[in-house]
C-alpha positions as CSV (number, residue, x, y, z in Angstrom):
1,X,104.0,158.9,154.0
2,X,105.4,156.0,156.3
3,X,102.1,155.6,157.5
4,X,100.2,155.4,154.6
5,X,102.7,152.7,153.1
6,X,102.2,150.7,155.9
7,X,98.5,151.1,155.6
8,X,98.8,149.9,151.8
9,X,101.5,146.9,153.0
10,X,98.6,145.4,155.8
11,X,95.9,145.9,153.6
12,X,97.8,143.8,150.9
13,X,99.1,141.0,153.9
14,X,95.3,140.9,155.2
15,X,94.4,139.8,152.1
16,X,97.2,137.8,150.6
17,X,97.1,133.8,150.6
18,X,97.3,132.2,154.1
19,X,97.4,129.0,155.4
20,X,96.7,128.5,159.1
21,X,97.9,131.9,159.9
22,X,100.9,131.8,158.3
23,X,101.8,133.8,155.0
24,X,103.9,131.8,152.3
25,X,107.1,132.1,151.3
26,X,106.6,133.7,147.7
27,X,103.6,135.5,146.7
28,X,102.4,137.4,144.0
29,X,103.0,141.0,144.5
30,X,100.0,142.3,142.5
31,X,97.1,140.1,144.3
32,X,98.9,138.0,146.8
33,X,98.2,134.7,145.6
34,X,100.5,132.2,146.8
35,X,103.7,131.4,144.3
36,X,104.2,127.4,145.0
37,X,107.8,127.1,146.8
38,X,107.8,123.4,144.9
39,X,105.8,120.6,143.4
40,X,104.7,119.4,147.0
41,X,105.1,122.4,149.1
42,X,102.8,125.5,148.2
43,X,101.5,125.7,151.9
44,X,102.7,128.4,154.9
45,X,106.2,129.3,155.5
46,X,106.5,129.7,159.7
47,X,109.9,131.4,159.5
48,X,109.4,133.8,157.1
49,X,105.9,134.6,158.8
50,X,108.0,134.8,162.2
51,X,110.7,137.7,160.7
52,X,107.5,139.6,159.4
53,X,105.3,139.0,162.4
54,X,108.8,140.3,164.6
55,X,109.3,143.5,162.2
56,X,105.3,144.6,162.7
57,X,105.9,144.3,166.8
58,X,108.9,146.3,166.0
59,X,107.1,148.8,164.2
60,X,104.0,148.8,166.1
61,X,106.3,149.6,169.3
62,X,108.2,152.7,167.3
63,X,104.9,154.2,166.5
64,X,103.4,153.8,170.0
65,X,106.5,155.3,171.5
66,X,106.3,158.1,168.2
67,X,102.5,158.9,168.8
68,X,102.8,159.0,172.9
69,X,105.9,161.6,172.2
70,X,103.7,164.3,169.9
71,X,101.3,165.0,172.8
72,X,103.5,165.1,175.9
């Protein structure tokens, strides 16, 4: 199940508004069109992009560690 959510969560973030990379820092959960953040600032937000760039390292490292453990 964890797996499969995190399938749907990537498929959503590969998708989703981006702006040199970088993801904003409100977007529409049903199509991931970017929510403005103001009047003059609708672009990429770098810090939220770096906490959810550090969580999928974090993740990708439990589930290599996870996966290497099921066939030793």
């Amino acid at each position: 199940e964890a797996v499969s959510r995190l399938t749907t969560a990537l498929n959503f973030l590969e998708n989703a508004d981006r702006f040199h990379g970088a993801w904003p820092h409100w977007m529409n959960g049903n199509n991931g069109d970017v929510i403005p953040f103001g009047t003059i600032d609708n672009g990429g937000d770098l810090v939220e992009t770096s906490f959810l760039c550090q969580g999928l390292m974090c993740v990708r490292e439990y589930f290599k560690n996870f996966c290497r453990s099921q066939f030793e």
